[in-house]
C-alpha positions as CSV (number, residue, x, y, z in Angstrom):
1,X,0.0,0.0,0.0
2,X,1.5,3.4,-0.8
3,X,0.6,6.6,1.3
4,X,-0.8,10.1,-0.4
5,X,0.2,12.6,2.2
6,X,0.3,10.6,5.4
7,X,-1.3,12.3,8.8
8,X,-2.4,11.4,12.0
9,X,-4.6,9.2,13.0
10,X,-8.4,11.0,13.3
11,X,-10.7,10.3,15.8
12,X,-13.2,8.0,15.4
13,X,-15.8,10.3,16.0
14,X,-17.7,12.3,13.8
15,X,-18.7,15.5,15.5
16,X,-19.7,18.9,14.0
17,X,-16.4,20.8,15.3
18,X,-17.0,24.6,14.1
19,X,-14.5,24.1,11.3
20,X,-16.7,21.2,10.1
21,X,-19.6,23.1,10.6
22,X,-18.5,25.8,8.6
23,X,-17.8,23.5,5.7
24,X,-21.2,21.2,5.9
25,X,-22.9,24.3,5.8
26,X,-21.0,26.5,3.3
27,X,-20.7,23.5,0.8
28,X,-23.7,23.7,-0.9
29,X,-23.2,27.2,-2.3
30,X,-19.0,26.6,-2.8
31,X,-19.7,25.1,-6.2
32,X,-22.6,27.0,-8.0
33,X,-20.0,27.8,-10.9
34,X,-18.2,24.1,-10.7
35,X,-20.7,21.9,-12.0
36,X,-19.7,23.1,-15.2
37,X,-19.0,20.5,-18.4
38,X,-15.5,20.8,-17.2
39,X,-17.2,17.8,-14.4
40,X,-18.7,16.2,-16.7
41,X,-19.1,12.2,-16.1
42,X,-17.7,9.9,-18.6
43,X,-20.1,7.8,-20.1
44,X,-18.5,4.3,-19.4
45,X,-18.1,5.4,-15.4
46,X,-21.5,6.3,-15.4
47,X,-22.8,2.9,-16.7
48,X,-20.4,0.8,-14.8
49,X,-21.7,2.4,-11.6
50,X,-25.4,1.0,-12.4
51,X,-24.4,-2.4,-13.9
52,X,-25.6,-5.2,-12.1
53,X,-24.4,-8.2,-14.6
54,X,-23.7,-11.5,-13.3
55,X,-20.5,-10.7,-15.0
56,X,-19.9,-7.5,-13.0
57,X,-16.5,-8.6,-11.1
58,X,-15.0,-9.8,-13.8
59,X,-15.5,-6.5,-16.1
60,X,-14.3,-5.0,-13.5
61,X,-11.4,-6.2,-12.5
62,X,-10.3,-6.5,-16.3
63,X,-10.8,-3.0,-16.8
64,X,-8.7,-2.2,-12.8
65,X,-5.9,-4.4,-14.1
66,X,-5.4,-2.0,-17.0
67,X,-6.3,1.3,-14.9
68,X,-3.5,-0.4,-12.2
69,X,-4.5,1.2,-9.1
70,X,-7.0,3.7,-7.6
71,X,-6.6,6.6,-4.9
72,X,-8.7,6.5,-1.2
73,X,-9.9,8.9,0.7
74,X,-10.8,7.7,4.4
75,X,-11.4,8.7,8.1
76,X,-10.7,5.2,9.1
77,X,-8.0,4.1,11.2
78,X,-4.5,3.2,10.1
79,X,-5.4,-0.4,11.0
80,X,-8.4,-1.0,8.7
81,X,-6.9,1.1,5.9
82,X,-4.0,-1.0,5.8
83,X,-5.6,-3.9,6.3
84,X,-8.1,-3.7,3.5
85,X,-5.3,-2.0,1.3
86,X,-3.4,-5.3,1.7
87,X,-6.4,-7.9,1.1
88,X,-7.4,-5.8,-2.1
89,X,-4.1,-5.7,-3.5
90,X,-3.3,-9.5,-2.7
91,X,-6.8,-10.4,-4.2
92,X,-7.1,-8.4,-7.2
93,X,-3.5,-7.1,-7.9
94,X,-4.6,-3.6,-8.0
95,X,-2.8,-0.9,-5.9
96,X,-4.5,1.4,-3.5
97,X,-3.0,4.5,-2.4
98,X,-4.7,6.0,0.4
99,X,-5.0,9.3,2.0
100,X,-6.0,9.0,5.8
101,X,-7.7,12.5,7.2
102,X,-10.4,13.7,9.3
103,X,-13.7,14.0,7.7
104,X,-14.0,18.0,7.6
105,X,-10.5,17.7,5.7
106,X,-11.8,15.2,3.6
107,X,-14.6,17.0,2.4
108,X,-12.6,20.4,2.1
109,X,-9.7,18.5,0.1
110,X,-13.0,17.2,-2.3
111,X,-14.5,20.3,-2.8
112,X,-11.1,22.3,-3.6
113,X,-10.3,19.8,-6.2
114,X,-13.8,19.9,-7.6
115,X,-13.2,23.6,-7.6
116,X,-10.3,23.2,-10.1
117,X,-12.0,20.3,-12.3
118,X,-9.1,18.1,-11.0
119,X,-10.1,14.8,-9.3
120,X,-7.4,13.4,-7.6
121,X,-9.5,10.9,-5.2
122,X,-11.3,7.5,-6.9
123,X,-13.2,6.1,-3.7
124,X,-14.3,8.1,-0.9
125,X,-14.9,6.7,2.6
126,X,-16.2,9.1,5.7
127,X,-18.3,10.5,7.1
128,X,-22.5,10.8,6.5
129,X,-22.9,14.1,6.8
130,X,-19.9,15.4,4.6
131,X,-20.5,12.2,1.7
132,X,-24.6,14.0,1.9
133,X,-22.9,17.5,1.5
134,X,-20.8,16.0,-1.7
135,X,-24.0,14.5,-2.8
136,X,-25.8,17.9,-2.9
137,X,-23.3,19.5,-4.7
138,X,-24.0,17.0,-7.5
139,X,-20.3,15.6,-7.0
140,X,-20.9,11.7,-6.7
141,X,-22.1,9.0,-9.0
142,X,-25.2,7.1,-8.3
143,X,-23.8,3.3,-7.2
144,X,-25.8,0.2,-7.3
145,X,-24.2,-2.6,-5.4
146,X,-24.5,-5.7,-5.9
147,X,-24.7,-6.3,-2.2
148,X,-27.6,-4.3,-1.5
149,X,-29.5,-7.0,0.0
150,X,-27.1,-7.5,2.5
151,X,-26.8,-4.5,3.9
152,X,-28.7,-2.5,6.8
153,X,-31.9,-0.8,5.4
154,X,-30.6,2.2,7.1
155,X,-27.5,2.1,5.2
156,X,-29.0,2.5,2.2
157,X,-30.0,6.2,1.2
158,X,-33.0,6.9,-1.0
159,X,-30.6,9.2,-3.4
160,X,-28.4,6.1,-4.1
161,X,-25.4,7.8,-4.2
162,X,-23.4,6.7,-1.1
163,X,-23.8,3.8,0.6
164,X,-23.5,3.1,4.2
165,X,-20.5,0.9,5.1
166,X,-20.0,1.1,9.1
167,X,-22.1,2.2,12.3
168,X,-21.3,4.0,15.0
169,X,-23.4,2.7,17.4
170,X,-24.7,4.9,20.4
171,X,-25.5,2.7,23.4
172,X,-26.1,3.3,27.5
173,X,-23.0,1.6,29.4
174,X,-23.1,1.4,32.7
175,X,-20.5,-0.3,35.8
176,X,-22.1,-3.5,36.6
177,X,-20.7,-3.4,40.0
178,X,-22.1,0.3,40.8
179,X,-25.6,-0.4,39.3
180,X,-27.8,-3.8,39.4
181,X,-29.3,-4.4,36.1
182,X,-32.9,-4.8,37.4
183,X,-32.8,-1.4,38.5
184,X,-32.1,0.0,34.5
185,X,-34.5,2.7,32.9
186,X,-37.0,1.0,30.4
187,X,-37.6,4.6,28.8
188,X,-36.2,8.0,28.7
189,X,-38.5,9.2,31.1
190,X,-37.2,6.0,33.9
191,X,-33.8,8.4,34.0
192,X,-36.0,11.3,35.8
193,X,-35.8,8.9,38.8
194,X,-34.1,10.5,41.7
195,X,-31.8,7.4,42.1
196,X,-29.7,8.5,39.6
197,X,-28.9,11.9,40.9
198,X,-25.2,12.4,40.0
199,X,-24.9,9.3,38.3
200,X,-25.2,9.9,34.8
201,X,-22.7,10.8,32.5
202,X,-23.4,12.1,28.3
203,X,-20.9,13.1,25.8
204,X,-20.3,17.0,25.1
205,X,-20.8,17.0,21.5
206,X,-23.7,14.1,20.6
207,X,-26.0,16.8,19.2
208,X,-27.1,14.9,16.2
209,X,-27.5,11.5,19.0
210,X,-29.9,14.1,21.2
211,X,-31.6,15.4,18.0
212,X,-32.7,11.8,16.4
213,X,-34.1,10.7,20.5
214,X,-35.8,13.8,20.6
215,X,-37.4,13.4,17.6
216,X,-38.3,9.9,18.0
217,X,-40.1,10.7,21.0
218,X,-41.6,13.6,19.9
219,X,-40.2,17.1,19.8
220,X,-42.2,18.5,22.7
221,X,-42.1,15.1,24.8
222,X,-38.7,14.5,24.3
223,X,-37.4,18.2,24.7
224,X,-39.4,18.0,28.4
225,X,-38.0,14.9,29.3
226,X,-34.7,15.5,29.2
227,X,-35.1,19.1,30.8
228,X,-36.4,17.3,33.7
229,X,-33.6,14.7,33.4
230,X,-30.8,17.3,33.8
231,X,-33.1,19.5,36.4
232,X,-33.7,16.5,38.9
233,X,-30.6,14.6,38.5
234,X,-27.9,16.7,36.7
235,X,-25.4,15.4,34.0
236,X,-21.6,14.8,34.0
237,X,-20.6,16.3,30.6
238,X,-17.5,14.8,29.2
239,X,-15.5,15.0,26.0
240,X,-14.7,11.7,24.1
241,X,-16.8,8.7,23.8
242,X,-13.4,6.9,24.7
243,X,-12.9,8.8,28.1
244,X,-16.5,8.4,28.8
245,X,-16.3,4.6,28.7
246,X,-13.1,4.7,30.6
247,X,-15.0,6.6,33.1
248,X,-17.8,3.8,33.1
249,X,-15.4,1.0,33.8
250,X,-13.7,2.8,36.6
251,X,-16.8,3.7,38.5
252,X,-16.3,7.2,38.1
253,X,-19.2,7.6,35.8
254,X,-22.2,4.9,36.7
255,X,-24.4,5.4,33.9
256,X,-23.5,7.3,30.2
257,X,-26.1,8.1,27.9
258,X,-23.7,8.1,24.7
259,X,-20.9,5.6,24.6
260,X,-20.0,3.8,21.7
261,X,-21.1,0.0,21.4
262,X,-17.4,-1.1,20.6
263,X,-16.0,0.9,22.6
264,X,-17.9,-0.6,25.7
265,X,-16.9,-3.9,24.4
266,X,-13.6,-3.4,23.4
267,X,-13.1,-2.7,27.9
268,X,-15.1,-5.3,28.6
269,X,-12.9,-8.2,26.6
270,X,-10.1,-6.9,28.7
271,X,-12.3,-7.7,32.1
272,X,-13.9,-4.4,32.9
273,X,-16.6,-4.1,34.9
274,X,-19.2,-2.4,32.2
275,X,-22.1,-3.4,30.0
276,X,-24.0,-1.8,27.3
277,X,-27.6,-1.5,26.5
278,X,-29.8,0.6,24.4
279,X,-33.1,2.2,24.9
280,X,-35.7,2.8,22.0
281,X,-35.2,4.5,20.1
282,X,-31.4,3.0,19.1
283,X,-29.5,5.5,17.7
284,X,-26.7,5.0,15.5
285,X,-24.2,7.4,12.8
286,X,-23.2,6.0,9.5
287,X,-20.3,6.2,7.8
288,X,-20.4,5.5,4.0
289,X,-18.7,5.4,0.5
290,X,-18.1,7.2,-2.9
291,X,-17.3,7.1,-5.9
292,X,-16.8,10.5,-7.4
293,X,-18.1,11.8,-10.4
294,X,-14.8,13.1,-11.7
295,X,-13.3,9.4,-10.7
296,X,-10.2,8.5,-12.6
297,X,-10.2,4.9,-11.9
298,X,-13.9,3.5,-12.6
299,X,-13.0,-0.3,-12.9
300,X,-10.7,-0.2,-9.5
301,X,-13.0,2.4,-7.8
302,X,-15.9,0.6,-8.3
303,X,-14.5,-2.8,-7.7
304,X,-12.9,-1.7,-4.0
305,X,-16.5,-0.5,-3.6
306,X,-17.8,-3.6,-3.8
307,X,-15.3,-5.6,-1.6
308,X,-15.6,-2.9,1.2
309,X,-19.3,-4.0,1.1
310,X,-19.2,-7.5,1.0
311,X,-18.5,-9.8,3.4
312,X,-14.6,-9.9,2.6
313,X,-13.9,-5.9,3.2
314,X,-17.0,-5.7,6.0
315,X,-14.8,-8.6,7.7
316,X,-12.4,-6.0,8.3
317,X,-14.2,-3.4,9.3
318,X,-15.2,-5.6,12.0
319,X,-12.1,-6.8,13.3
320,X,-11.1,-3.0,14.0
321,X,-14.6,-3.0,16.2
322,X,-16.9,-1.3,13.8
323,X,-20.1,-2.3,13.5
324,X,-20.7,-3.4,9.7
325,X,-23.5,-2.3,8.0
326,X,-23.5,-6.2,6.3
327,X,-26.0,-8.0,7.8
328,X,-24.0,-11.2,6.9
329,X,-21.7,-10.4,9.4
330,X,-23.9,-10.8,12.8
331,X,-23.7,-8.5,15.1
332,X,-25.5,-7.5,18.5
333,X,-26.3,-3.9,17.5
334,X,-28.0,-5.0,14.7
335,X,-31.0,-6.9,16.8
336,X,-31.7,-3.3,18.1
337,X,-34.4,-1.3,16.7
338,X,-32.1,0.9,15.4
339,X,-32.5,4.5,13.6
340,X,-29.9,6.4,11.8
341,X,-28.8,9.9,12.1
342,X,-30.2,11.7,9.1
343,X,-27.4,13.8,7.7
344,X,-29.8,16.3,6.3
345,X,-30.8,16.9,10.3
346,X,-27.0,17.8,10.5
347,X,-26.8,19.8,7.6
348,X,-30.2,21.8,7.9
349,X,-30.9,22.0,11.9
350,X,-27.2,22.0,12.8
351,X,-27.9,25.2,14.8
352,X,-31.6,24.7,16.3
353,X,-29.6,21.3,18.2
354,X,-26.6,22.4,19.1
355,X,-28.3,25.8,20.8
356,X,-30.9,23.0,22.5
357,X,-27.7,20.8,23.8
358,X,-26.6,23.8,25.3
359,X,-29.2,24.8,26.8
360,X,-30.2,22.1,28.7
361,X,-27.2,19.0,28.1
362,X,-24.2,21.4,28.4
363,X,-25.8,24.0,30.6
364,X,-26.5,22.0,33.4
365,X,-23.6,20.0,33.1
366,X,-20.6,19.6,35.4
């Protein structure tokens, strides 16, 4: 695997920092005078990325073998992008070089380049909200997989043109030792209880997690719930999903309202006291992939699109403790009722939910 511009490792999170914000919500007038015929799609990318043949891998991979390689874009880890890098290339013989960033710079890098009609990027892997920006600046190629049928209906947008690949997975962990399971909530509305007055813990920047509950449960009923949540019992408002389950497992924090599934799972392989659950409405973020319009590489783009979706790249995804969006590959979190973070919330209501988590997450928090 060769590296484009190596940089550290990004968090696994996908939070609306105010640089993020700025670009989610400036990208859809940054290209008014881009989608010119300078963008225009190639006729044979375009087709490839709606043929579903029985003889689709094969025309593929003939056509990736002559294009040689293909360039990716991702906000994974360094451990899942080598190790899908590697099985690719040993599989197919096709080279990936990969450009590892945060998903803000991800989307800024794409939109610069669309800027100057000059695609350097043939597969994009990141975040929802910034792959539903790309999409509304007309920059992405409608994809039809061939392992649609596998995959979370969730993961599948209505506009067709990314497709979820990985979940992050919002759950309730708690320390098994500081709170008896019997005793859980059942509802939202359970957590007004006064027994767990300074006991809860939430992340400082789950807007889009408090937006989808909220609505779930109804604007009104949901917005008074949790106002009497932090009025009778109080929150402990921490930063880092990571730090907050460390704070679970070492008693600190009893009960947090936003922890990610594998990070409560990856502390309780190693013998930590904590446990995850989730209360309806299940709440989780997808991440998803690309293929630009302006892609380079069709054949190898598409085909690596493929094999992060099937069972083979999903595998993977897994291993690093992702929750796949390939239902072939069983997990817990997908037994959940589970409802995905719309990315057109975060895009259009950005600043009606973060001025509510304020108000009554962060303002009440200590």
């Amino acid at each position: 695997m060769h590296d484009l511009h190596p940089e550290p490792d990004p968090a696994r999170t996908a939070h609306p920092s105010p640089t993020r914000r700025r670009l989610l919500l400036g990208a859809t007038c940054s290209l008014v005078g881009a989608a010119t015929p300078a963008l225009a799609q190639p006729v044979d990318a375009a087709a490839l990325a709606r043929m579903l043949s029985p003889d689709r891998e094969q025309r593929l991979l003939a056509g990736a073998r002559k294009e040689g390689e293909l360039s990716f874009y991702t906000s994974l880890t360094s451990e899942e992008v080598v190790g899908l890098a590697a099985a690719f290339e040993k599989k197919y013989g096709v080279k990936v070089k990969t450009w590892r960033a945060s998903s803000e710079k991800i989307l800024q890098r794409t939109l610069t380049e669309a800027r100057s009609s000059r695609f350097e990027v043939d597969v994009i892997e990141t975040n929802g909200p910034e792959l539903e920006a790309l999409y509304r600046e007309r920059l992405l190629l409608p994809l039809a997989s061939p392992h649609a049928a596998d995959l979370l209906p969730q993961a599948i947008r209505q506009h067709g043109h990314w497709v979820g690949t990985r979940v992050n997975m919002f759950v309730h962990a708690y320390n098994t030792q500081l709170v008896k399971k019997e005793e859980l909530p059942k509802s939202y509305a359970d957590l007004t209880h006064p027994r767990w007055k300074g006991r809860l813990g939430i992340e400082a920047e789950d807007e889009d997690w408090f937006a989808m509950v909220v609505k779930s449960l109804g604007e009104d009923a949901g917005l008074k719930t949790f106002r009497e949540i932090a009025r009778v019992n109080g929150l402990s408002v921490r930063k880092g999903h990571t730090l907050l389950a460390g704070l679970v497992a070492s008693g600190e924090v009893p009960l947090a309202l936003t922890v990610y599934s594998h990070g409560a799972d990856k502390l309780k392989a190693k013998g930590a006291p904590i446990e995850w659950f989730a209360l309806p409405p299940a709440i989780g973020r997808a991440n998803g992939v690309a293929v630009p319009r302006g892609v380079a590489h069709p054949h190898a783009a598409l085909l690596f699109t493929d094999y992060l979706l099937g069972p083979e790249g999903q595998a993977i995804l897994a291993q690093g403790g992702y929750v796949p969006a390939n239902k072939r590959l069983p997990n817990r979190a997908h037994e959940l009722p589970l409802v995905f973070v719309d990315p057109a919330v975060v895009l259009d209501e950005d600043a009606k939910w973060k001025k509510l988590y304020a108000e009554i997450v962060l303002g009440t928090g200590r």
